[in-house]
Backbone as XML, in Angstrom:
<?xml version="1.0"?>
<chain id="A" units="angstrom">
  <residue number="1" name="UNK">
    <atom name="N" x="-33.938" y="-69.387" z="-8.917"/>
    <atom name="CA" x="-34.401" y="-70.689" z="-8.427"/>
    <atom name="C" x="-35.807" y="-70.503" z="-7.852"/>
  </residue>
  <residue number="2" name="UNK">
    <atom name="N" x="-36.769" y="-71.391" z="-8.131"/>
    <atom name="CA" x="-37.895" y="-71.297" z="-7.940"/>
    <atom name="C" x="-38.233" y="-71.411" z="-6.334"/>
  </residue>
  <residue number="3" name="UNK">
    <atom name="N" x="-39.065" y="-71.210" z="-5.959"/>
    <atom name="CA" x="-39.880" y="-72.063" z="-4.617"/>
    <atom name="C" x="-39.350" y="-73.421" z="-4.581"/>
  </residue>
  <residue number="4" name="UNK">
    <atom name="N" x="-39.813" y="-74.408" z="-5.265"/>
    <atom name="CA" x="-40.135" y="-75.554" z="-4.588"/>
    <atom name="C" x="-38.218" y="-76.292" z="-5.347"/>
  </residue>
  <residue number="5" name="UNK">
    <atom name="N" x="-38.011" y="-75.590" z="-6.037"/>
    <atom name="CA" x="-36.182" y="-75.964" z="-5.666"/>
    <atom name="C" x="-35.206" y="-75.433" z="-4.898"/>
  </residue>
  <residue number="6" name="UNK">
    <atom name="N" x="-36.049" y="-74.359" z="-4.225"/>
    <atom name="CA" x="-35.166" y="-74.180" z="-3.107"/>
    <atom name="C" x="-35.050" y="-74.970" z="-1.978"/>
  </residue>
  <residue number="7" name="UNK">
    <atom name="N" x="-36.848" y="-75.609" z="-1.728"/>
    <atom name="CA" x="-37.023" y="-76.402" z="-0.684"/>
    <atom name="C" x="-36.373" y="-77.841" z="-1.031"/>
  </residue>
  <residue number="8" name="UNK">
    <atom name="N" x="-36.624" y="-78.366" z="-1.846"/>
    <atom name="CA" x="-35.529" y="-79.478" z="-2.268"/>
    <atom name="C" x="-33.697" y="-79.391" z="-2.093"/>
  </residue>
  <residue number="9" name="UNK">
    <atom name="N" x="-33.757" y="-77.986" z="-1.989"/>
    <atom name="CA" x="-32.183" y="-77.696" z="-1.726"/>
    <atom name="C" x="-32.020" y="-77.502" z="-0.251"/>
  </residue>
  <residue number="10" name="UNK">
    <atom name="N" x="-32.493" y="-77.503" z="0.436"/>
    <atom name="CA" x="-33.067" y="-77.901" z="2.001"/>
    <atom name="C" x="-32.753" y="-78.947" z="2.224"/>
  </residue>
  <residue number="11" name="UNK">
    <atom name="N" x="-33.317" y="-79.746" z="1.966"/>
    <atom name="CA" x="-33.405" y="-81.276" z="1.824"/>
    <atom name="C" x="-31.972" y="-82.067" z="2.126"/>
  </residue>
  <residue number="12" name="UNK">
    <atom name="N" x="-31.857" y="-82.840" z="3.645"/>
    <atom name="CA" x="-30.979" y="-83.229" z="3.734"/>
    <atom name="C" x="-30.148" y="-84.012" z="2.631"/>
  </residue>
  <residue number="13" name="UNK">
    <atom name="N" x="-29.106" y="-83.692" z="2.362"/>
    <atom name="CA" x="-28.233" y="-84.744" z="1.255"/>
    <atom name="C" x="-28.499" y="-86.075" z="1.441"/>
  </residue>
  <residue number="14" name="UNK">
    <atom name="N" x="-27.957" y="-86.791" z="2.439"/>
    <atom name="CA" x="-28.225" y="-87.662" z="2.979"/>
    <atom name="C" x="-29.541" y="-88.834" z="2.216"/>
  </residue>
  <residue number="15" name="UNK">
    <atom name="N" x="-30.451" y="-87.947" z="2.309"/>
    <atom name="CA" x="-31.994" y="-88.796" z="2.112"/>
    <atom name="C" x="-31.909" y="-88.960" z="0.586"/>
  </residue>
  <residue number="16" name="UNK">
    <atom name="N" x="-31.402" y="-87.950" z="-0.471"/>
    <atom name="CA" x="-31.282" y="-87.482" z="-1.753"/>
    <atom name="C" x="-30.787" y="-89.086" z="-2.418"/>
  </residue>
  <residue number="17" name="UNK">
    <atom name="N" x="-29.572" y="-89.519" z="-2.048"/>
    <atom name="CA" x="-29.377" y="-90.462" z="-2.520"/>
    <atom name="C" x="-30.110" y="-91.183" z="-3.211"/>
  </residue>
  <residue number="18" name="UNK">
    <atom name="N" x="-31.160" y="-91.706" z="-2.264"/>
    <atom name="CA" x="-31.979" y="-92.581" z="-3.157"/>
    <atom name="C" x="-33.221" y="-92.466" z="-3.750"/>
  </residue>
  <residue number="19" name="UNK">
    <atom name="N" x="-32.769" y="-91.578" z="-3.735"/>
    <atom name="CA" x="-34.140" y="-90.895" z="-4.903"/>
    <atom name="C" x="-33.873" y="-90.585" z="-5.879"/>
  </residue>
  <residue number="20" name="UNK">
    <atom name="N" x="-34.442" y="-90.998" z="-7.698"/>
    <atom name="CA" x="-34.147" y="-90.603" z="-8.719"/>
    <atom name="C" x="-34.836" y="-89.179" z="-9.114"/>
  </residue>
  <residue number="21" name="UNK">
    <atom name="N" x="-36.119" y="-89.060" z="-8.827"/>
    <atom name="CA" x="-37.066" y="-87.836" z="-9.292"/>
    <atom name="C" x="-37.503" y="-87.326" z="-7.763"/>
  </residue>
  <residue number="22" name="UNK">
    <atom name="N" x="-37.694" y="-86.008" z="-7.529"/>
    <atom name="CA" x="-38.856" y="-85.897" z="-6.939"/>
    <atom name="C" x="-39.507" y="-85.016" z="-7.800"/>
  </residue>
  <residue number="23" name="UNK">
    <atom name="N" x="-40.898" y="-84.548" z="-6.894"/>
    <atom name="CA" x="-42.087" y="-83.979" z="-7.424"/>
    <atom name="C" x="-43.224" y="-83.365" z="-6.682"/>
  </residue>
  <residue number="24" name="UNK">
    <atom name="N" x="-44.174" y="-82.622" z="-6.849"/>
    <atom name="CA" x="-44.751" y="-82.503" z="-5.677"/>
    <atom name="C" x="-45.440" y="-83.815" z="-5.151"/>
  </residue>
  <residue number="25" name="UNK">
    <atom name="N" x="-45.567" y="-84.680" z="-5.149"/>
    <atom name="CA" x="-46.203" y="-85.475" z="-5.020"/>
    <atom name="C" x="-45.329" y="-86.073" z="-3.896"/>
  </residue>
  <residue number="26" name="UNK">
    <atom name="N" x="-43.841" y="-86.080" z="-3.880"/>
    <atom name="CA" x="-43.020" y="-86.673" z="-3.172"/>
    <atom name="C" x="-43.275" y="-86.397" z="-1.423"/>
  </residue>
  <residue number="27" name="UNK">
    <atom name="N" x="-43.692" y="-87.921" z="-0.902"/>
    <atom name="CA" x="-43.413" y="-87.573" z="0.500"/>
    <atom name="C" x="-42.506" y="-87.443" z="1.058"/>
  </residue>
  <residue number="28" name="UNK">
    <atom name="N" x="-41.885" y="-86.657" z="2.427"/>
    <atom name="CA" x="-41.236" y="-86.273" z="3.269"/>
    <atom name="C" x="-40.903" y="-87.453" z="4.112"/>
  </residue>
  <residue number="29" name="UNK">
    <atom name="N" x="-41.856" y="-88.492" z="4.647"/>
    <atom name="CA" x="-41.688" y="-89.840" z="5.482"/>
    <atom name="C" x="-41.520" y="-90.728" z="4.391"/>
  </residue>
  <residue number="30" name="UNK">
    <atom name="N" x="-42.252" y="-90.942" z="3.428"/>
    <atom name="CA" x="-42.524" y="-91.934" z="3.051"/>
    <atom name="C" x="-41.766" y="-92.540" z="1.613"/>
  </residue>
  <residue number="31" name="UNK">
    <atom name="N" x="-41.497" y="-91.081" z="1.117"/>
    <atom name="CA" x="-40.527" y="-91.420" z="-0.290"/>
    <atom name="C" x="-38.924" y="-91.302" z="0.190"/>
  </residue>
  <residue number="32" name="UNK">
    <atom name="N" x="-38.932" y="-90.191" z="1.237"/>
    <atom name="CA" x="-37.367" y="-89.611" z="1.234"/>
    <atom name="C" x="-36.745" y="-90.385" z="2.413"/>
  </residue>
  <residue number="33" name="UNK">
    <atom name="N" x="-37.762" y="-90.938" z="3.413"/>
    <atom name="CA" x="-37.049" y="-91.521" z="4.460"/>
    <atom name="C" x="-36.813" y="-90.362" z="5.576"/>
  </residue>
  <residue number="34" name="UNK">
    <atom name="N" x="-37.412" y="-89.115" z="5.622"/>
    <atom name="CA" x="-36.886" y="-88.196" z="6.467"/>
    <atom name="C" x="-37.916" y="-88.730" z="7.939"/>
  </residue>
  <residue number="35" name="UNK">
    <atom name="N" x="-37.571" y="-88.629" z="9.267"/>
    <atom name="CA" x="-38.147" y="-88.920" z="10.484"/>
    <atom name="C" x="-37.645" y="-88.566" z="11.206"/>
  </residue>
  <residue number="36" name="UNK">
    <atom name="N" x="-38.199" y="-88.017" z="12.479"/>
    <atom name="CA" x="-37.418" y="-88.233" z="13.884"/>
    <atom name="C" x="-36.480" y="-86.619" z="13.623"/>
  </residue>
  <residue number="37" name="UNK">
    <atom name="N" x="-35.528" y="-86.677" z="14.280"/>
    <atom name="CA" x="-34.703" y="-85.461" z="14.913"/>
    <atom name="C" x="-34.578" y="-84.506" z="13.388"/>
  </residue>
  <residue number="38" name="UNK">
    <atom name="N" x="-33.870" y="-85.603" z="12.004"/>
    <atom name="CA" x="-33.840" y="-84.798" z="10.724"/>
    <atom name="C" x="-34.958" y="-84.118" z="10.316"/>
  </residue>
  <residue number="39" name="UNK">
    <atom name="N" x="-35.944" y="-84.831" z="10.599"/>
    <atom name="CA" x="-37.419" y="-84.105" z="10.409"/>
    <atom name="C" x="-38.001" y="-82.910" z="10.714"/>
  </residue>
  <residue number="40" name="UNK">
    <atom name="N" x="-37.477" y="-82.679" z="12.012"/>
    <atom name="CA" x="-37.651" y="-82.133" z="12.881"/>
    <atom name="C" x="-36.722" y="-80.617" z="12.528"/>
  </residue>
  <residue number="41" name="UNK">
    <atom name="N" x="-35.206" y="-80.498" z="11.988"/>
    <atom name="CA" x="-34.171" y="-79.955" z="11.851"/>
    <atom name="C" x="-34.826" y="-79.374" z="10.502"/>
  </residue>
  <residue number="42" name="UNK">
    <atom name="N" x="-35.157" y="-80.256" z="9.419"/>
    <atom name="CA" x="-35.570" y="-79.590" z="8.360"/>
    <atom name="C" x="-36.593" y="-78.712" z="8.448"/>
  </residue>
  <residue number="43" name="UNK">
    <atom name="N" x="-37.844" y="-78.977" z="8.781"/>
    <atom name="CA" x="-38.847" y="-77.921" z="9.558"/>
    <atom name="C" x="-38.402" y="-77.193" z="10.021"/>
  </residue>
  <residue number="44" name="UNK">
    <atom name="N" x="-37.994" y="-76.667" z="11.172"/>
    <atom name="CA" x="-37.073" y="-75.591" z="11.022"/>
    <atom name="C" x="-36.368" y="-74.543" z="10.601"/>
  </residue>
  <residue number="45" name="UNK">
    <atom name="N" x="-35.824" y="-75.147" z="9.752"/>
    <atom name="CA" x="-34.891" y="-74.440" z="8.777"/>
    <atom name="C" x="-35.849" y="-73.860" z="7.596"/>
  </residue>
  <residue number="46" name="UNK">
    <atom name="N" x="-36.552" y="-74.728" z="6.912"/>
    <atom name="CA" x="-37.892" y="-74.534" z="5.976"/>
    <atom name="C" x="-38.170" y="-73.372" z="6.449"/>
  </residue>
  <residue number="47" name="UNK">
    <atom name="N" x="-39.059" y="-73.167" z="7.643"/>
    <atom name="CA" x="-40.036" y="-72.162" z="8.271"/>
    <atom name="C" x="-39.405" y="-71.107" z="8.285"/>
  </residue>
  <residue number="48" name="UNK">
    <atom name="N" x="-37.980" y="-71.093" z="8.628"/>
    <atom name="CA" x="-37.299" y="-69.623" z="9.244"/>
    <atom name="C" x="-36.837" y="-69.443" z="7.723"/>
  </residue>
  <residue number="49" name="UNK">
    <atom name="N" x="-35.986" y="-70.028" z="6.370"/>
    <atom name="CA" x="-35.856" y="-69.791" z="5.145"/>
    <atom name="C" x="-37.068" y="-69.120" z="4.417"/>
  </residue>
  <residue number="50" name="UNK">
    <atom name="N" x="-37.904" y="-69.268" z="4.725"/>
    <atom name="CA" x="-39.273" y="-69.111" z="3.952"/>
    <atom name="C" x="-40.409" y="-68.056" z="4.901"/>
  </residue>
  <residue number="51" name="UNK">
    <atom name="N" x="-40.084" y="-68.025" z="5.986"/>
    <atom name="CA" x="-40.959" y="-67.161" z="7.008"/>
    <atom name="C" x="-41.919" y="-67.981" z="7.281"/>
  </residue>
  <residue number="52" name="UNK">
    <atom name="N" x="-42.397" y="-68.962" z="7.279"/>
    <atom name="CA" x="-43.544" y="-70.129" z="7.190"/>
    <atom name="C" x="-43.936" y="-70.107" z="8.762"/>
  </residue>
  <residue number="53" name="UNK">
    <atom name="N" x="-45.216" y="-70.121" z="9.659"/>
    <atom name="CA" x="-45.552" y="-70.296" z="10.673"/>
    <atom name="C" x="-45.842" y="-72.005" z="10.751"/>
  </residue>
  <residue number="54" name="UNK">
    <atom name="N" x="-45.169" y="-72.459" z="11.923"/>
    <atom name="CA" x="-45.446" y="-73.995" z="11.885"/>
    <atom name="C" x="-45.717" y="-73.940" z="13.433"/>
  </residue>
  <residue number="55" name="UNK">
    <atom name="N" x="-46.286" y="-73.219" z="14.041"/>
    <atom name="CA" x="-46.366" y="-73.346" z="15.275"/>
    <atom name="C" x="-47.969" y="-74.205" z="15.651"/>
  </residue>
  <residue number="56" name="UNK">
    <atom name="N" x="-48.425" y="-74.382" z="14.853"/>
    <atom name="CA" x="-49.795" y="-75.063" z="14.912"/>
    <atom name="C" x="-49.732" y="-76.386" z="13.814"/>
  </residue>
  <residue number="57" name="UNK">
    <atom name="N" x="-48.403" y="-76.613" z="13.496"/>
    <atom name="CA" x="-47.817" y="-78.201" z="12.657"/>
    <atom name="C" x="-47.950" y="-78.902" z="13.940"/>
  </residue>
  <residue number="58" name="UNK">
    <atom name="N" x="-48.721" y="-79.833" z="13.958"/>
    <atom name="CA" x="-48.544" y="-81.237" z="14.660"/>
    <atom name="C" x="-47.695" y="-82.598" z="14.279"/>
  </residue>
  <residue number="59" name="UNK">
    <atom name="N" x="-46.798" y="-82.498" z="14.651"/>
    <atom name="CA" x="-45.140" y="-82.970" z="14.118"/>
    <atom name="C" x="-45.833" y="-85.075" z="14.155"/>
  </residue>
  <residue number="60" name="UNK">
    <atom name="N" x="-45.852" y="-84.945" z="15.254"/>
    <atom name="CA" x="-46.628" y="-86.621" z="15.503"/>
    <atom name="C" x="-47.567" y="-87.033" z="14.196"/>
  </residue>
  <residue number="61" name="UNK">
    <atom name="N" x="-48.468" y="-85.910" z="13.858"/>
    <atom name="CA" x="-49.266" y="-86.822" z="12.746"/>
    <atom name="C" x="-48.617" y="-87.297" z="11.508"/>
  </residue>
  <residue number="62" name="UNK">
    <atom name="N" x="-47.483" y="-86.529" z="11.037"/>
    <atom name="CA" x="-47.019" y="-87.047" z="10.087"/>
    <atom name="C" x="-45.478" y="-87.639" z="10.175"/>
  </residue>
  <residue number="63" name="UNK">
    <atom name="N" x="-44.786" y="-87.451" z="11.249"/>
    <atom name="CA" x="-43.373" y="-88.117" z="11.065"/>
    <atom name="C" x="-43.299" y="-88.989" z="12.103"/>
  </residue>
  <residue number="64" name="UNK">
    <atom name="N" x="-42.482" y="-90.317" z="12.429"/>
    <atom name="CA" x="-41.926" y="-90.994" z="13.407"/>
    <atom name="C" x="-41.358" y="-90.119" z="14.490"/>
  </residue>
  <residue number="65" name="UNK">
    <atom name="N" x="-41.101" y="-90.448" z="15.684"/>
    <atom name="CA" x="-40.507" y="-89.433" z="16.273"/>
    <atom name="C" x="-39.092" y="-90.362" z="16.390"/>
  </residue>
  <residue number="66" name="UNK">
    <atom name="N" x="-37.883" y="-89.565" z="17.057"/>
    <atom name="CA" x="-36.607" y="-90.402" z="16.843"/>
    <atom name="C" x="-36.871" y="-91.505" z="17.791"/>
  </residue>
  <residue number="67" name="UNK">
    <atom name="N" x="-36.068" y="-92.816" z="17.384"/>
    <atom name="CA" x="-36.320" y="-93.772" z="18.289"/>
    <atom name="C" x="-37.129" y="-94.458" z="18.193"/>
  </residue>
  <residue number="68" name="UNK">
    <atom name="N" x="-38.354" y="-94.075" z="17.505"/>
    <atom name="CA" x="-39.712" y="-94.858" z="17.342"/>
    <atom name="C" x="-39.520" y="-96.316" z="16.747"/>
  </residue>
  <residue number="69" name="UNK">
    <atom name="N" x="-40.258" y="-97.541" z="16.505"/>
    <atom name="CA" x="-39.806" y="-98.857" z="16.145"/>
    <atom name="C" x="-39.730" y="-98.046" z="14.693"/>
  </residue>
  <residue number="70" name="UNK">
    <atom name="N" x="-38.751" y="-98.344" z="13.651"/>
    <atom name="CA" x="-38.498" y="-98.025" z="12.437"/>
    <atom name="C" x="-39.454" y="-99.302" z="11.800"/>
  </residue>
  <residue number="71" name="UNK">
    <atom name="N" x="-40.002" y="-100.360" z="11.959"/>
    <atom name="CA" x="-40.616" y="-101.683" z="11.162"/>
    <atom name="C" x="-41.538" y="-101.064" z="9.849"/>
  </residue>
  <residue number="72" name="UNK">
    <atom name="N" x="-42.795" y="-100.409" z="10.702"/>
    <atom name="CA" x="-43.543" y="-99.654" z="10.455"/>
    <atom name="C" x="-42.776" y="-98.821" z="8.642"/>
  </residue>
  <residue number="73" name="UNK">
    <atom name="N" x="-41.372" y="-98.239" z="8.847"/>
    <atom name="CA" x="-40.858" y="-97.695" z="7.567"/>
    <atom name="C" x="-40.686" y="-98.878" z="6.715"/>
  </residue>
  <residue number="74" name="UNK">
    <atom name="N" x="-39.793" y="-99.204" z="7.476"/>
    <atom name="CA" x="-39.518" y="-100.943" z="6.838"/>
    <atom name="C" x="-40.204" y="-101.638" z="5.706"/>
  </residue>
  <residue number="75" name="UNK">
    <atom name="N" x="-41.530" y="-102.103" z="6.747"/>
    <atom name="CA" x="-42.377" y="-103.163" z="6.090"/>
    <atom name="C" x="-42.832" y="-102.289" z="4.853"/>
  </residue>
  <residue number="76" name="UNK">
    <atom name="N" x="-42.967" y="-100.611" z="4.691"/>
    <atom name="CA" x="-44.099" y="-100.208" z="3.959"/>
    <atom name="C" x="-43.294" y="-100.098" z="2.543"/>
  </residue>
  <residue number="77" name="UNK">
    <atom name="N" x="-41.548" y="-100.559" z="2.501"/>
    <atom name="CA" x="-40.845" y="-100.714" z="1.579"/>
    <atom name="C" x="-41.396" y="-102.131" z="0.656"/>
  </residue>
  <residue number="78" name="UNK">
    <atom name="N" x="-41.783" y="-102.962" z="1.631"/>
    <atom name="CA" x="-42.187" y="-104.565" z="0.742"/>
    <atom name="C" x="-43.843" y="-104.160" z="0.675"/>
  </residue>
  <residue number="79" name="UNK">
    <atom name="N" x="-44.694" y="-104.006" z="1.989"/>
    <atom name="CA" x="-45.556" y="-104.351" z="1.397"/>
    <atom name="C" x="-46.675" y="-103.089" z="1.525"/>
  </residue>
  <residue number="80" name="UNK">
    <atom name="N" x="-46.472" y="-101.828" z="1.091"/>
    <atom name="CA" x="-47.020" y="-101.137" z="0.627"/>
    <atom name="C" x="-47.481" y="-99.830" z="1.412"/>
  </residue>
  <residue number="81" name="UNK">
    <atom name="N" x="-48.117" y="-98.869" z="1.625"/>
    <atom name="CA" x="-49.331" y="-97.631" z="2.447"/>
    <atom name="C" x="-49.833" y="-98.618" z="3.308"/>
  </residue>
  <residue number="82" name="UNK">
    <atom name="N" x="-50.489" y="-99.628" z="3.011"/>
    <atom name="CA" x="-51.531" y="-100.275" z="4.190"/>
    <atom name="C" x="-50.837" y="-100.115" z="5.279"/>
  </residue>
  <residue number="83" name="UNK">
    <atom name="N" x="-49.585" y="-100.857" z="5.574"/>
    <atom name="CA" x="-48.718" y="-100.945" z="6.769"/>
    <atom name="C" x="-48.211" y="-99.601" z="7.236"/>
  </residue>
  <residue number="84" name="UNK">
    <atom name="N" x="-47.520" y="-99.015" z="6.544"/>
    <atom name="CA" x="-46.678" y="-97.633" z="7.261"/>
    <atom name="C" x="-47.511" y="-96.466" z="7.647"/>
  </residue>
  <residue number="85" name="UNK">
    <atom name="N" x="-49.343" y="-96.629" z="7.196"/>
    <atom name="CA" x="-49.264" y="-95.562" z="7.433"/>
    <atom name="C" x="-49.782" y="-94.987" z="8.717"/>
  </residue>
  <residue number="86" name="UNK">
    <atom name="N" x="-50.436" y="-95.919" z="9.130"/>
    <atom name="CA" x="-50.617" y="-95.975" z="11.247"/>
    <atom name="C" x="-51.144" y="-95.020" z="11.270"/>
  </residue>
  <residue number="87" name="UNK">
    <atom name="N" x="-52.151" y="-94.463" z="10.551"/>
    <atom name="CA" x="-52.917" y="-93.256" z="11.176"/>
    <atom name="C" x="-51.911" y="-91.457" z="10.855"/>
  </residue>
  <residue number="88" name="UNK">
    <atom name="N" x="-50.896" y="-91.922" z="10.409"/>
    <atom name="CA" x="-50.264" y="-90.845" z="9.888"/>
    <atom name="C" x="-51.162" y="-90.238" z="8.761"/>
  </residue>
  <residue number="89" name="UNK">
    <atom name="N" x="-50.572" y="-89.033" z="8.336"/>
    <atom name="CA" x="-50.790" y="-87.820" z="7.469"/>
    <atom name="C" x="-49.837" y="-87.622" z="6.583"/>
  </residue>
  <residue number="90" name="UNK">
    <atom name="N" x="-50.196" y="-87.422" z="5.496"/>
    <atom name="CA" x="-48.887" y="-86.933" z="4.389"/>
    <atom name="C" x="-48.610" y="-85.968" z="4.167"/>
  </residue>
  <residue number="91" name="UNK">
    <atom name="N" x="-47.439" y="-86.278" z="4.143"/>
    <atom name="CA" x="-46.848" y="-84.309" z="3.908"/>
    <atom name="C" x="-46.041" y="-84.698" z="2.720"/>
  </residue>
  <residue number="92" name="UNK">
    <atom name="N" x="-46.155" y="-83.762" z="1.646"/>
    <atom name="CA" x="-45.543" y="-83.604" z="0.202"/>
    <atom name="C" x="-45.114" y="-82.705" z="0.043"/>
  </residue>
  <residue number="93" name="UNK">
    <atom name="N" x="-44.006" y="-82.225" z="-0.872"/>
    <atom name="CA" x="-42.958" y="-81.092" z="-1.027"/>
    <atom name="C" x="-44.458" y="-80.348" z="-1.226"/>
  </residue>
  <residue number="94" name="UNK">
    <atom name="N" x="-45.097" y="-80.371" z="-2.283"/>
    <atom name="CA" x="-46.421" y="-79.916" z="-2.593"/>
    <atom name="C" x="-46.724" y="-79.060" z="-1.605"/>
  </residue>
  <residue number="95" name="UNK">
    <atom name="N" x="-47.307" y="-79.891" z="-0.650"/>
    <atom name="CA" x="-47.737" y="-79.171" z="0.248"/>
    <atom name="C" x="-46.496" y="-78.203" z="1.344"/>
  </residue>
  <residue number="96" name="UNK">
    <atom name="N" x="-45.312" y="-78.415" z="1.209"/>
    <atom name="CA" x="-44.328" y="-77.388" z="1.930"/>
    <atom name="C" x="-44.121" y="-76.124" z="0.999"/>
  </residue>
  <residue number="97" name="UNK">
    <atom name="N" x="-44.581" y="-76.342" z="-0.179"/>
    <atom name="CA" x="-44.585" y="-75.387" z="-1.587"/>
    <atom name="C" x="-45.925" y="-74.655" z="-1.177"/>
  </residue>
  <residue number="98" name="UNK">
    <atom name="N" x="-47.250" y="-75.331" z="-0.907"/>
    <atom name="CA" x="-48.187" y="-74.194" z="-1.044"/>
    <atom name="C" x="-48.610" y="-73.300" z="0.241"/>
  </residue>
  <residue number="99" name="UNK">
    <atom name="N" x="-47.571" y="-73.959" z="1.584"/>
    <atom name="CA" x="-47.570" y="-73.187" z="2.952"/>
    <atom name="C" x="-46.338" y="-71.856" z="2.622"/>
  </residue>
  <residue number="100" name="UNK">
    <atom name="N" x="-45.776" y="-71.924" z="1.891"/>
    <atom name="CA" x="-44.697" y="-70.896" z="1.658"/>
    <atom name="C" x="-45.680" y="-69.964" z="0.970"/>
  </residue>
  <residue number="101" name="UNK">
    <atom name="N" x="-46.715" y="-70.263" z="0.409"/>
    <atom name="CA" x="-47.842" y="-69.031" z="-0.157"/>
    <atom name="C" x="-48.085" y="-68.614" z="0.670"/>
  </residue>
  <residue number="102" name="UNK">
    <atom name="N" x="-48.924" y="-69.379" z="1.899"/>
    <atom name="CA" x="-49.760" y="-68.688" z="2.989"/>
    <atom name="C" x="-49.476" y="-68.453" z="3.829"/>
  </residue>
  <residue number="103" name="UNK">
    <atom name="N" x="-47.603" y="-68.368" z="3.861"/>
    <atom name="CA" x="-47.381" y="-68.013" z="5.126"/>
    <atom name="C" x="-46.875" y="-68.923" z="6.686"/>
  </residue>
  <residue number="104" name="UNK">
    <atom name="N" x="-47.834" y="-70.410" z="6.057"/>
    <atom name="CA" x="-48.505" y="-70.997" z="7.046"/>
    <atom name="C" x="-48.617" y="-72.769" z="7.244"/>
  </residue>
  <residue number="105" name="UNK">
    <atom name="N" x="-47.587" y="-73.584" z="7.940"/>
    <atom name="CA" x="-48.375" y="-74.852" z="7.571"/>
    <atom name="C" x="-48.922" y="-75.969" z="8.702"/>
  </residue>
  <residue number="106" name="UNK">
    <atom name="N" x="-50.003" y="-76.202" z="8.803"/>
    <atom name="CA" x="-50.605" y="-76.412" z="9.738"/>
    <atom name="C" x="-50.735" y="-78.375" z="9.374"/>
  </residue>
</chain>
């Protein structure tokens, strides 16, 4: 099993449902629905599976934290990136694939 199907095998079940494909391209907030505490649990697990340093990941720029108003996910289901993305950052399997190279994801 490659890299980036292992990290998909990570990947809470849960979120999997509704997703037909992923890809690298696939976001973590924004395609899979992951936020808040799961977000948080998967990182984790990622870093210590993979040896990955995330101690310089700034968790706020790219995920909701738990509790946060969910609308923000919501609305960006009808009406698009403009709304959900509040100054957030994207994170893509992609990019959890090319920090498992370096070690490192910042």
């Amino acid at each position: 099993m490659d890299t980036f199907d292992q990290i998909i095998d990570l990947l809470p079940k849960k979120f999997l449902k509704k997703i037909h494909s992923l890809n690298r391209e696939t976001e973590l907030e924004e395609n899979i629905g992951l936020t808040g505490d799961d977000a948080d649990e998967f990182l984790s697990d990622y870093a210590e599976k993979f040896n990955v340093d995330i101690s310089e990941f700034i968790f706020n720029d790219y995920f909701l934290e738990e509790g946060e108003d969910h609308f923000q996910t919501i609305a960006s289901w009808f009406f698009g990136q403009k709304i959900k993305k509040n100054g957030r950052k994207r994170l893509t399997l992609g990019h959890l694939e090319d920090a498992v190279r370096k070690g490192k994801l910042v």
